[in-house]
C-alpha positions in Angstrom: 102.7 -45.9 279.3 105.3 -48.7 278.5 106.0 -47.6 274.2 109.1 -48.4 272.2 109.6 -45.5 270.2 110.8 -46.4 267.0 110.2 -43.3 264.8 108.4 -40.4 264.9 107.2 -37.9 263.2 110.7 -35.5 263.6 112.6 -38.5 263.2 114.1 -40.2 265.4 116.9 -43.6 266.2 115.1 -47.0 264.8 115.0 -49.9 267.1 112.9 -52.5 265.2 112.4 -53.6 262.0 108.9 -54.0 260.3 109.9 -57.7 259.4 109.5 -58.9 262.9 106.0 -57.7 263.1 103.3 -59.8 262.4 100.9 -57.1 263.1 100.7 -53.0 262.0 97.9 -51.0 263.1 97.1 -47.6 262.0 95.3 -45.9 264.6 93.6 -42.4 264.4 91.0 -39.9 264.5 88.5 -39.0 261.6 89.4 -37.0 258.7 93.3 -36.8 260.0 94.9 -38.8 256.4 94.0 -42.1 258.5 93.0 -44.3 255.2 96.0 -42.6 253.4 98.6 -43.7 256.2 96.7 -47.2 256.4 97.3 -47.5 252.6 101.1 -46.9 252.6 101.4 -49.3 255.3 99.4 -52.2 253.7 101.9 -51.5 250.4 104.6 -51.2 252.0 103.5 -54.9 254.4 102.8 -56.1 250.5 105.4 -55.8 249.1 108.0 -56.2 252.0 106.8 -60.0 252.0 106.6 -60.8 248.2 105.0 -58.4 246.5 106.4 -57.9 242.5 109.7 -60.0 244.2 111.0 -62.9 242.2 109.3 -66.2 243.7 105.9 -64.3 244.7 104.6 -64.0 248.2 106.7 -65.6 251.6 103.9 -64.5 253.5 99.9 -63.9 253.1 99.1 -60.1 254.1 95.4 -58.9 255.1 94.3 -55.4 255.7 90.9 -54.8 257.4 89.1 -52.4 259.5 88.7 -53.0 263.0 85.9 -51.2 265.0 88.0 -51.5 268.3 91.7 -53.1 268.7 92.5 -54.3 272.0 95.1 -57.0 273.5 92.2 -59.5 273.3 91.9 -58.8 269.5 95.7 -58.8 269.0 95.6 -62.5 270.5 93.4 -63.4 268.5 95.3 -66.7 266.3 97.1 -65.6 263.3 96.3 -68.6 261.1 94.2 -69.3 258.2 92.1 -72.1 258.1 95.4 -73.9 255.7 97.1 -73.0 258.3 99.4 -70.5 257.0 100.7 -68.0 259.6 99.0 -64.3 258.0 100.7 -60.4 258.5 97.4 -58.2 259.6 97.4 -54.5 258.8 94.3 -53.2 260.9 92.5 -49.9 260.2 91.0 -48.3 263.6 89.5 -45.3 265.1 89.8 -47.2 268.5 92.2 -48.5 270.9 90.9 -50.0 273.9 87.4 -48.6 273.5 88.8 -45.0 273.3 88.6 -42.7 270.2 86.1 -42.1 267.7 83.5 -44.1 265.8 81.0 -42.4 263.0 82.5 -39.2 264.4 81.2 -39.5 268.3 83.7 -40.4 270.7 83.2 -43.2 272.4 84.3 -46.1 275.1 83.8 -49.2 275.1 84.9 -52.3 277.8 88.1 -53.9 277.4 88.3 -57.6 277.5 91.3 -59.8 278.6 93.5 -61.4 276.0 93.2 -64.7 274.9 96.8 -65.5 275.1 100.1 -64.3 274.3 100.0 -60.4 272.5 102.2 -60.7 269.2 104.6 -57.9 269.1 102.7 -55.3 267.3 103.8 -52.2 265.3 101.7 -49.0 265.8 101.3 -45.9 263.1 99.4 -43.1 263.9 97.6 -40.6 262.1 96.9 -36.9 264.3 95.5 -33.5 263.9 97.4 -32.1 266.9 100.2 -29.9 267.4 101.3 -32.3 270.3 102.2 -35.1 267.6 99.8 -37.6 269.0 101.1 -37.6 272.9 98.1 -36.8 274.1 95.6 -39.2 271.9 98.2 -41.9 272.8 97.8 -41.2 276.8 94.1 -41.1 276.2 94.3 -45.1 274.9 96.6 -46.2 277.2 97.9 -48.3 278.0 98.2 -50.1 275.0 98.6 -53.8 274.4 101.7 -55.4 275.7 104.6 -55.6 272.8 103.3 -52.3 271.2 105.9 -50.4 269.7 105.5 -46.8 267.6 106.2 -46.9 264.1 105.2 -43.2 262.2 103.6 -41.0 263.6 101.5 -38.7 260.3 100.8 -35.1 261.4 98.2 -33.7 259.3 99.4 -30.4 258.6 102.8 -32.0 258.2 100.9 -34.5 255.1 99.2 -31.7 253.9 102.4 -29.6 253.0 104.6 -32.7 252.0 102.2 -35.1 250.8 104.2 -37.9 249.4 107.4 -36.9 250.3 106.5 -38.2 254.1 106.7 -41.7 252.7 110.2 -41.3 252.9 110.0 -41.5 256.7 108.5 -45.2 256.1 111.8 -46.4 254.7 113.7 -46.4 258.0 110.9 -49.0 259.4 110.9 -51.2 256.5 114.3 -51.5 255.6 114.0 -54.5 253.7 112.1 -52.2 251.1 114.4 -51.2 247.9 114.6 -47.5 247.4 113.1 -48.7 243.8 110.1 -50.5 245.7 109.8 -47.4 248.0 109.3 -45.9 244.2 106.7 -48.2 243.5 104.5 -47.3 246.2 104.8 -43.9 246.2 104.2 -44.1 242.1 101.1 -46.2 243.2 99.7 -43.5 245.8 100.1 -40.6 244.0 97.3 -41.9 241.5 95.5 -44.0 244.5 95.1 -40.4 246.5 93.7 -38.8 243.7 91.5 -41.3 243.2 90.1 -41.9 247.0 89.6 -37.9 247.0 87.7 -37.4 243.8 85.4 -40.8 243.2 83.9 -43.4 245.1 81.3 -42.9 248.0 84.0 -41.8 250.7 85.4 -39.2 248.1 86.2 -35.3 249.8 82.8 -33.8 251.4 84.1 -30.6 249.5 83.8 -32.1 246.1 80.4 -34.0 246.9 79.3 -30.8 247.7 80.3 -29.2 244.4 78.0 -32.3 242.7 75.1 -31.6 244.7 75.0 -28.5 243.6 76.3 -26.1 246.7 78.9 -24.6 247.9 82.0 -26.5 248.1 82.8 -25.6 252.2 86.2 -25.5 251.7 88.2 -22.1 250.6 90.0 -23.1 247.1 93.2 -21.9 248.7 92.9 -24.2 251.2 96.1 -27.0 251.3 94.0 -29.9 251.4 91.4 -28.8 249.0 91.1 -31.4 246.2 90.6 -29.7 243.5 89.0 -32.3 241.4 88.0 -30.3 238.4 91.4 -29.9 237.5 92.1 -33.6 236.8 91.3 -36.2 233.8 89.9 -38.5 236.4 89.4 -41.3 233.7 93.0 -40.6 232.9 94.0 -41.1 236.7 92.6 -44.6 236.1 94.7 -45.5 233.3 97.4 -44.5 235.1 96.8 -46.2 238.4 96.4 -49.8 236.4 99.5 -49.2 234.3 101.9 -48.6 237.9 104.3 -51.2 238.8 102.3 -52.5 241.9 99.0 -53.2 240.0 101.0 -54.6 237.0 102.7 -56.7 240.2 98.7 -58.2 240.6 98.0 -56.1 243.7 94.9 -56.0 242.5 94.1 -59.9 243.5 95.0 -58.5 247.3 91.5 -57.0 247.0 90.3 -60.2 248.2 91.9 -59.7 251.2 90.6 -56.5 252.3 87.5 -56.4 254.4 85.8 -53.0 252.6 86.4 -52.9 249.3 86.2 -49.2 249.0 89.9 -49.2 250.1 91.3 -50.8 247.2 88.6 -52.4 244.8 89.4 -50.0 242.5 86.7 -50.5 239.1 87.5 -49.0 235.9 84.9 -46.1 235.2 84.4 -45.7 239.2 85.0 -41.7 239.1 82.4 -41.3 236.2 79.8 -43.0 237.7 80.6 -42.3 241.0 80.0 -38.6 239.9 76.7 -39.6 238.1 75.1 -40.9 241.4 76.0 -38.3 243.7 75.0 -35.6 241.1 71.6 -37.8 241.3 71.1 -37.8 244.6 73.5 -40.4 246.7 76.6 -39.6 249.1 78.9 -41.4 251.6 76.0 -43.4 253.9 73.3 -44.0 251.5 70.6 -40.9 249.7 71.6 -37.7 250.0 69.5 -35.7 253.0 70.5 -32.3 252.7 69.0 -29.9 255.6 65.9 -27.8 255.3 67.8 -24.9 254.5 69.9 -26.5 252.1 67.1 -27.7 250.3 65.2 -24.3 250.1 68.7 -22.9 249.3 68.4 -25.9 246.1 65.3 -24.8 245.0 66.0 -21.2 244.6 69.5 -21.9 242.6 68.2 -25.5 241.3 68.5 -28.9 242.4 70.5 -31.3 240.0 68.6 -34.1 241.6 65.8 -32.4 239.6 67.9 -33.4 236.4 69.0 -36.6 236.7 72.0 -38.1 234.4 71.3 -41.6 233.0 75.1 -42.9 233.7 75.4 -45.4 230.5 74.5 -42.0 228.4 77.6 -40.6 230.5 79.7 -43.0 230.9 79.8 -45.8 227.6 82.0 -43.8 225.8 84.6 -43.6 228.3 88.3 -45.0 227.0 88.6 -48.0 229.2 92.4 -49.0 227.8 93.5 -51.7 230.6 93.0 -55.2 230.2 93.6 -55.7 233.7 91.1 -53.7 235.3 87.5 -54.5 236.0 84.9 -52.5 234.8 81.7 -51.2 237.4 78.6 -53.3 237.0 75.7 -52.5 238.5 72.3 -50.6 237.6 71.1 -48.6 235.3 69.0 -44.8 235.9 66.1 -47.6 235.9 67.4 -49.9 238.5 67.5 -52.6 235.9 71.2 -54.6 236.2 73.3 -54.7 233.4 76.9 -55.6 232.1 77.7 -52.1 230.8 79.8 -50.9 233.6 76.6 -48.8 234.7 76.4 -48.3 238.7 72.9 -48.0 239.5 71.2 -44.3 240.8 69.7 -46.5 244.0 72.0 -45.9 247.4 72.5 -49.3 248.3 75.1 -49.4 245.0 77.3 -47.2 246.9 78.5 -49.2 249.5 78.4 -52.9 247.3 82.2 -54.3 246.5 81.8 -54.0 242.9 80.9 -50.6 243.0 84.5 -49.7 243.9 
């Protein structure tokens, strides 16, 4: 498998710089910290070409999720229709057809490039003890000019959490130690956030809302413990950090699901109104037939539903320049109260987070 090895996940001697990339990917399995890693590397891409900087952007940066990234995709042109050369940061559970999609591993047929492979930088995200060796044999070989960026162990990001993103530094050196900051002062709220509200928040905590057992022992590293935060308060504080002062929240354009970084004001109160009332991650809640007997001997809250402009109106929305939810009411009537409706289809709309 022909790999530069810049740095991994014990460390290692740097050989490339982030700046000569056009292109990052983040590559790995389900439920390994994949959206977390994808994250820091879209700030990091961000703000390494203009970000908060005196004289604004030198480049345009675009995250997005890829279903499959091969060397055709990789050659795919690079240019807007202004024709403005564009940094990608792709998001995928595939390489070559190999890995997993919806949780089923899968393969798919590789197609030829369409030209020259940019030089592309690779992070990955693993579960195993092997620190990715064998996921990256199973995908290769990868596309020409690949080279490994960070490799993210989960139990490693699980004991250390934000203090891995110092790893990052060594492949964007052109990031400030103050910048470096900013992104981590931007995550710590962002994580809290992505784990506790929204549609793709933990399966533990959605749990807790629909009224069962949680799955996950409390002890547990990576439980989230979401009772334990002011989750409006995590809000405020996420819209008052450097970056999103810095209007990274007009990047949001750029990403192709929203869920990633749309964040709305009021999205972890309404998000826990409809999933207490019946929604989760891919649409209406369907728990199994013994969950539901198990419901309606302990009680269903879906049996008690929460009108969320009763819930939510009163929340303390402080930031001027962060957009409130608008969607439906309990009635599936549309208003402007920053009310997301109790109908599944809200979940997965961009205004919803």
């Amino acid at each position: 498998m022909a790999l530069a090895l810049v740095a991994v996940a014990a460390g290692g001697e740097v050989a490339a710089n982030a700046s000569k990339f056009d292109t990052f990917v983040q590559y790995g399995m389900m439920r390994t910290a994949s959206t977390f890693q994808f994250m820091t590397v879209c700030l990091l891409a961000h703000v390494n070409y203009g970000l908060g900087r005196a004289g604004g952007y030198r480049r345009r940066v675009k995250c997005l999720f890829k279903a499959d990234v091969t060397a055709r995709h990789l050659s795919e042109p690079h240019e807007t229709r202004e024709g403005e050369t564009v940094v990608y940061v792709i998001k995928t559970h595939l390489i070559n057809g190999v890995g997993s999609h919806n949780g089923k591993s899968v393969q798919l047929p590789v197609e030829a490039p369409l030209g020259p492979v940019p030089p592309t930088l690779l992070f990955l995200s693993t579960k195993e003890d092997d620190g990715g060796a064998r996921e990256l044999e199973a995908v290769a070989p990868l596309p020409p000019n690949t080279t490994l960026g960070v490799v993210q162990t989960y139990p490693e990001f699980v004991n250390l959490g934000l203090a891995t993103l110092g790893r990052y530094g060594a492949v964007f050196p052109d990031v400030s130690a103050e910048e470096l900051r900013a992104v981590r002062e931007y995550l710590r709220y962002w994580e809290i956030l992505r784990t506790c509200c929204g549609p793709q928040a933990s399966v533990s905590h959605r749990n807790v809302l629909h009224g069962i057992k949680a799955g996950r022992a409390s002890a547990a590293l990576d439980s989230p413990h979401c009772e334990i935060y002011d989750l409006d308060a995590v809000e405020e504080a996420l819209f008052n950090t450097s970056l999103w002062r810095a209007h990274f929240d007009l990047a949001k354009h750029d990403f192709l699901h929203a869920k990633d970084m749309d964040v709305k004001r009021g999205i972890c109160c309404h998000s826990a109104v409809s999933t207490h009332n019946g929604n989760d991650f891919r649409g209406t809640w369907r728990p199994s037939k013994t969950v539901t007997e198990w419901l309606k001997r302990r009680g269903d809250p879906r049996d008690h539903k929460i009108d969320p402009v009763e819930a939510c109106h009163h929340r303390n929305y402080a930031s001027a320049n962060a957009d409130p939810v608008v969607c439906q009411d309990a009635s599936g009537v549309r208003n402007g109260k920053g009310c997301p409706g109790d109908r599944h289809q809200q979940l997965r709309k961009p205004n919803y987070y």
